[in-house]
C-alpha positions, 0 to 999 in steps of 0.5 A: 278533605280535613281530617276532622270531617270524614265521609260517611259513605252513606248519601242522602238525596235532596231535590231542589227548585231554584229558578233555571237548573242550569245554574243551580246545578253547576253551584250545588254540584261545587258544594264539598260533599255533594256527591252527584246531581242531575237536572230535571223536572219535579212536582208536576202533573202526575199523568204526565210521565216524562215530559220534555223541556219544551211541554214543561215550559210551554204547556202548564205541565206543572213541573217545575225546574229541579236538581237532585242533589246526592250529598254525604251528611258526615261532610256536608249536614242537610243543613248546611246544604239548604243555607248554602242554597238560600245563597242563590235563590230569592224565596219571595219571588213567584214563579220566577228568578232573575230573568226567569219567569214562568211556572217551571222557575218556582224554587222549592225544596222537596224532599223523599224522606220524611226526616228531613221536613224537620231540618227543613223546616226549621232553615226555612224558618231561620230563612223567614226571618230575613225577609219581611215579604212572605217566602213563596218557596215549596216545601213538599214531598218529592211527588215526581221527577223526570229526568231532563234531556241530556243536553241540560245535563252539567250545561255550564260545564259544556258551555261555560259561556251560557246564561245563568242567573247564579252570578259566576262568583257565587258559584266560585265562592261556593267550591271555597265553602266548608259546609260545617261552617253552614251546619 
C-alpha cells in the first residue's frame, strides 16, 4: 500500500449481482481495499428464508446471484468500486450473462445504507451513457441475503479450473488496479 493511501478502519458494505457469483467473487475479492466477500442470494421472496442453490435456480424464488463486498472507502471509494465492477458485467442484458441465463443471473446493485444511492446513482448514470441499449441492472435496497452453501464460497479459488464468465484476464488485471485511479 502507497503511503498516500491509508486504511480507514472503518468498512463499509456493498452487495453486488452480476451473473454467476463464482466469478464476481473471485474479481472483487482482488480489488486493493476490499476486505472480505461472501456469495449468496439477494433480493428474493421474502417468505422464503434461506433457500438453496438449487430453489433459487430451479424454483422462481426471485433471488438473484450476489457478493457481499466488505470494502475500506479510504483505500477504495464506492465509486471506484462500482466502475471497477461495470468492467464485468453487461448491465443491458436481461436476466443473463455470458452463458448464464435465468432470473437468479440478473446483475444488480443493492445497497444498505441510503447514503450510498447518491454515488450509485450518479456511476449508473456515467454507465448509461456508454451504451445506447437501456441498462437492466437493479439498484435497490438491499431487502434480503442468504448466504450460499459453503461449497460456493471462494469456488475459483478451490477450483481454479472451473467455468467463469469473467475472463481470467480481468480478474489478474483487476489485482494490478489502484482503485483511486477509478475514484
Amino acid at each position: 500500500m502507497s503511503s498516500d493511501h491509508q486504511s480507514s478502519n472503518t468498512l463499509r458494505k456493498i452487495f453486488l449481482a452480476g451473473g454467476c457469483f463464482w466469478g464476481v467473487q473471485q474479481y472483487m475479492a482482488g480489488i486493493r481495499g476490499v476486505a472480505a466477500t461472501e456469495v449468496g442470494y439477494a433480493n428474493g421472496d421474502p417468505s422464503i428464508e434461506n433457500p438453496s442453490y438449487e430453489a433459487v435456480r430451479y424454483e422462481n424464488t426471485g433471488h438473484t446471484e450476489a457478493v457481499r463486498i466488505d470494502y475500506d472507502p479510504a483505500l477504495c471509494p464506492l465509486k471506484a468500486l462500482l466502475r471497477l465492477f461495470y468492467e464485468i458485467i453487461d448491465p443491458t442484458e436481461v436476466d443473463r450473462q455470458g452463458h448464464d441465463i435465468g432470473h437468479n443471473y440478473r446483475t444488480g446493485v443493492y445497497y444498505t445504507d441510503q447514503a450510498d444511492l447518491p454515488v450509485i446513482t450518479e456511476t449508473v448514470r456515467e454507465l448509461a451513457g456508454k451504451y445506447e441499449k437501456p441498462l437492466a441492472m437493479e439498484v435497490l435496497p438491499l431487502a434480503n441475503f442468504w448466504t450460499a452453501e459453503e461449497y460456493h464460497q471462494d469456488y475459483l479459488e478451490k477450483n481454479p479450473t472451473g467455468y467463469c464468465h469473467v475472463p481470467l484476464a480481468k480478474i489478474r488485471w483487476v489485482k494490478t488496479v489502484d482503485p483511486m485511479d477509478f475514484a
